[in-house]
N, C-alpha and C positions, 0 to 999 in steps of 0.2 A: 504494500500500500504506500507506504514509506516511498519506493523505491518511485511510483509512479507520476505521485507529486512533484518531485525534485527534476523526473523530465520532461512534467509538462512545464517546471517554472521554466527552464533550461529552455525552453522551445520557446515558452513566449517571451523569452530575454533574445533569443535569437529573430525572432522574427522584428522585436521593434528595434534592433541594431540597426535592421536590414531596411524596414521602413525608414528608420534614419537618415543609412548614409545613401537610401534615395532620394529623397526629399533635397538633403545637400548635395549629391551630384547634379540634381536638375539647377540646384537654383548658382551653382558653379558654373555647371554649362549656357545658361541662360546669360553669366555674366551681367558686367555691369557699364556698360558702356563701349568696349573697345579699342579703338585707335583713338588718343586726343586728334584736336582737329591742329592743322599745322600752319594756319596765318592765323592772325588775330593773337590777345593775348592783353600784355600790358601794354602802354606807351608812355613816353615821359611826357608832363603836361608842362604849360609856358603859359605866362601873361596872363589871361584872365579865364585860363580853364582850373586856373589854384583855387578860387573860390569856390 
């Protein structure tokens, strides 16, 4: 009886691993944006773009 318990816990500790690190692969692979974009950014401001 004993014995039965410990692999159903063992199973449902394995199956939420397993939903887990799906869950995290998708949202890995889904990523988060990319390539930055490559113009644009900062500029140095002058004169009356200080205010």
């Amino acid at each position: 009886m004993l014995r039965m318990q410990i692999l159903l816990l063992i199973r449902r500790a394995a199956v939420a691993v397993g939903i887990a690190a799906g869950i995290a692969g998708a949202l890995r692979l889904r990523g988060s944006g990319g390539v930055p974009p490559r113009t644009g950014g900062w500029r140095e401001l002058s004169g009356n773009e200080l205010r």
